[in-house]
C-alpha positions in Angstrom: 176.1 14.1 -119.3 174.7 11.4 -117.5 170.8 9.9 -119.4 170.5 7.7 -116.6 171.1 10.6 -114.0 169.5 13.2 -115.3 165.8 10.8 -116.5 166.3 9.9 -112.6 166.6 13.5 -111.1 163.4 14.1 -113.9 161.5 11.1 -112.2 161.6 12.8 -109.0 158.8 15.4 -109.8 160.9 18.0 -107.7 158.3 21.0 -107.3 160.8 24.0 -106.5 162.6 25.0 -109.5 166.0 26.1 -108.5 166.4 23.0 -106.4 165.3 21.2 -109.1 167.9 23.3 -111.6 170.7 22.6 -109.2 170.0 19.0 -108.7 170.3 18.4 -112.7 173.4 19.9 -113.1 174.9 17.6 -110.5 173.2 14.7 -112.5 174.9 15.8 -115.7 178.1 15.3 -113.7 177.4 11.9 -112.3 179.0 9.0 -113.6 176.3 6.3 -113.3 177.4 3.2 -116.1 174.6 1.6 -117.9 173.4 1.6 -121.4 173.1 5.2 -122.6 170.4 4.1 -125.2 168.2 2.7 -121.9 168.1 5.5 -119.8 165.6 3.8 -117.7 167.9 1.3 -116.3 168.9 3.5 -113.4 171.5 2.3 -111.5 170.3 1.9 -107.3 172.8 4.3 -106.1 174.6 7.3 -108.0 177.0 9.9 -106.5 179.8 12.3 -107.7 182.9 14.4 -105.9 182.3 17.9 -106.6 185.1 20.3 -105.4 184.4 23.6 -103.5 186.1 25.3 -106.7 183.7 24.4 -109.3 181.0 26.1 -107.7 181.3 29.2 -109.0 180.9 28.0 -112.2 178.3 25.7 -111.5 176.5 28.4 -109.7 176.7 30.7 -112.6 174.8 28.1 -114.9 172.3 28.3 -112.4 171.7 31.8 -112.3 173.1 32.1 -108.3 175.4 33.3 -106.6 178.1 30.9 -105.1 177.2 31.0 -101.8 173.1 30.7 -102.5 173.9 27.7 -104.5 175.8 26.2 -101.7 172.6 26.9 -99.3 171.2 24.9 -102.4 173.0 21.9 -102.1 172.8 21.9 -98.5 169.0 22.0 -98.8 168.9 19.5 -101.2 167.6 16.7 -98.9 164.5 18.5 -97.9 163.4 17.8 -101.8 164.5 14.2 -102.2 165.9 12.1 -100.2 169.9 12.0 -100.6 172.8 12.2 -98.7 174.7 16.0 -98.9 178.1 15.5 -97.0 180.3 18.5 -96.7 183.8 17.9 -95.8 186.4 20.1 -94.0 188.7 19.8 -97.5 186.3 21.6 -99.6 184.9 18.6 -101.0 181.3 17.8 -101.4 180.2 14.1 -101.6 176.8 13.2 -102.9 175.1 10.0 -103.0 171.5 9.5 -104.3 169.4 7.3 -106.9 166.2 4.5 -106.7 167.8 2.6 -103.5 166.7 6.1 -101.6 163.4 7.2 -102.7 161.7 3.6 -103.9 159.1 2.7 -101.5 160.2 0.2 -98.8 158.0 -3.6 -99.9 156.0 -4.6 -96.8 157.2 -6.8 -94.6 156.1 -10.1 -95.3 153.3 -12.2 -93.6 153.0 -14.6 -90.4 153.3 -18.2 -92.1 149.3 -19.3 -92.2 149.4 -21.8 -89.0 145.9 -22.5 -90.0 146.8 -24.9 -93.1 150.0 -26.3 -94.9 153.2 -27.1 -93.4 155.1 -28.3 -92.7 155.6 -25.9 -89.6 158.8 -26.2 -87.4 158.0 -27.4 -83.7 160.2 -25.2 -81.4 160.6 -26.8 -78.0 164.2 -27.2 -77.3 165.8 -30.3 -77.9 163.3 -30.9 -80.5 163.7 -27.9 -82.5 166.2 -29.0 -85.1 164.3 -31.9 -87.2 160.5 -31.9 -85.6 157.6 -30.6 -87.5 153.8 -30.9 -87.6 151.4 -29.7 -90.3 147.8 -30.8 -91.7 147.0 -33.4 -94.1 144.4 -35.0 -95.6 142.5 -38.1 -94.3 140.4 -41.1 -95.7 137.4 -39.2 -97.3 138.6 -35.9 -97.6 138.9 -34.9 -94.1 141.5 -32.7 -93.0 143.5 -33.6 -89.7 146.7 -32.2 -87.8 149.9 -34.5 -87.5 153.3 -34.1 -85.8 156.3 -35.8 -86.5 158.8 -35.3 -83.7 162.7 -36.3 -83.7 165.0 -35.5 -81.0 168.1 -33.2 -82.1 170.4 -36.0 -80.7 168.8 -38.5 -83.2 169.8 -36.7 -86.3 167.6 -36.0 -89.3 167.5 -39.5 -90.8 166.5 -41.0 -87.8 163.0 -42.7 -87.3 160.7 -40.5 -85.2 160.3 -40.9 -81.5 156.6 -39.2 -81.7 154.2 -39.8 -84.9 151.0 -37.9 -84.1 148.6 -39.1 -87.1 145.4 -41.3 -87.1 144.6 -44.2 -86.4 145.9 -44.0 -83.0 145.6 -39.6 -82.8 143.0 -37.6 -85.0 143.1 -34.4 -84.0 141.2 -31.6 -85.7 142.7 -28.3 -84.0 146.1 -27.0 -82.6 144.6 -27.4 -78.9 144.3 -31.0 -80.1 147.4 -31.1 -81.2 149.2 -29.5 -78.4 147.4 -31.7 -75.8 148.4 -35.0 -77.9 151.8 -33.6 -78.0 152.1 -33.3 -74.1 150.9 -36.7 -73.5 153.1 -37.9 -76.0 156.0 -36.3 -74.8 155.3 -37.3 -71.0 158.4 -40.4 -70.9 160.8 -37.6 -72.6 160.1 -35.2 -69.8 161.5 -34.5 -66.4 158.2 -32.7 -65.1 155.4 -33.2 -67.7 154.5 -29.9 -69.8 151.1 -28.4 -70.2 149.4 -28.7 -73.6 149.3 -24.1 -73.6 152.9 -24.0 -73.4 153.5 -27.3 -75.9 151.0 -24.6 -78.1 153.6 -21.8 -78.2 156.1 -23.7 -79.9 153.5 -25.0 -82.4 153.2 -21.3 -83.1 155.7 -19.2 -82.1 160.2 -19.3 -82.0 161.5 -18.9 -78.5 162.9 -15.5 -77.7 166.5 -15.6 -78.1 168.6 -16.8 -75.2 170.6 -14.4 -73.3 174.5 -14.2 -73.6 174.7 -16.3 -76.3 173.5 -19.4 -74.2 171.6 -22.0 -75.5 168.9 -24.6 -74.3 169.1 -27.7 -76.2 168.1 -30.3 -73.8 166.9 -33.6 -74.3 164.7 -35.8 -73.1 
């Protein structure tokens, strides 16, 4: 008999009996390895084999019929969630445990662009090495920076772009993003507006299609 199995399929708080009945006598058959003297150290995922030819007997310890306990297994999965496969040989292949019924964690956050960094700066050709961020100032005021390499340049190289006072104190991502455009005005072709220099403050490119990527420079 399986302890961590069978505390698992007890966990469950199954509400219809029989289901329940038949569920704990496939748990007394699983083979799930783990301390016996810790039952609560459920392994994720749990499963057995059970041949077509030990129902009957299984079926008899549950007080059905062979063919109503089949309906049973096949049922299962509207009582917990599990997987119930029935294969043309005659065997049956279970699969359940935690991994299947254990609440999904929510997904996690944005990053807070409104403090910290430092943030990644996503405008191709600058994407690999630049970042920006906020830090604070000569008496305690808070201020934006940017610190912006090119991806030819390599990470150890010295920036071509240093947004920070004295020469730029700026308060706000618009700030920011405007400084950033006129800074980046002799690395451009055509000059870029301060609302698009904004998005990649804030927000990855979408993916390029068929696998081609933009890594320009200036």
């Amino acid at each position: 008999m399986s302890r961590h199995a069978t505390a698992y399929v007890r966990s469950l708080g199954i509400t219809d009996g029989t289901a329940l009945t038949v569920l704990t006598l496939l748990a007394a058959l699983t083979h799930a390895p783990g301390d016996p003297h810790r039952p609560e150290d459920i392994p994720e995922v749990m499963g057995l084999y059970l041949q077509d030819s030990d129902i009957p007997d299984l079926a008899a310890q549950a007080g059905l019929a062979p063919e109503a306990f089949r309906r049973q297994l096949r049922g299962l999965r509207q009582h917990v969630k599990m997987d119930v496969l029935e294969h043309a040989d005659g065997v049956w292949e279970i699969v359940y445990g935690p991994s299947y019924t254990r609440r999904p964690e929510p997904r996690p956050a944005r990053p807070d662009l409104t403090r910290g960094g430092p943030h990644p700066f996503w405008l191709p050709g600058w994407d690999h090495y630049s970042t920006w961020g906020y830090e604070q100032g000569p008496g305690g005021h808070q201020h934006l920076y940017a610190q912006l390499l090119l991806n030819q340049d390599g990470p150890d190289a010295e920036p071509r772009i240093w947004i920070t006072p004295p020469q730029y104190t700026v308060r706000t991502l618009d700030e920011l993003a405007g400084a950033i455009a006129r800074a980046l005005g002799p690395h451009q072709p055509v000059p870029m507006p301060a609302s698009l220099i904004r998005t990649f403050l804030t927000s990855p490119p979408p993916a390029p299609r068929d696998g081609a990527l933009s890594d320009g420079v200036g």
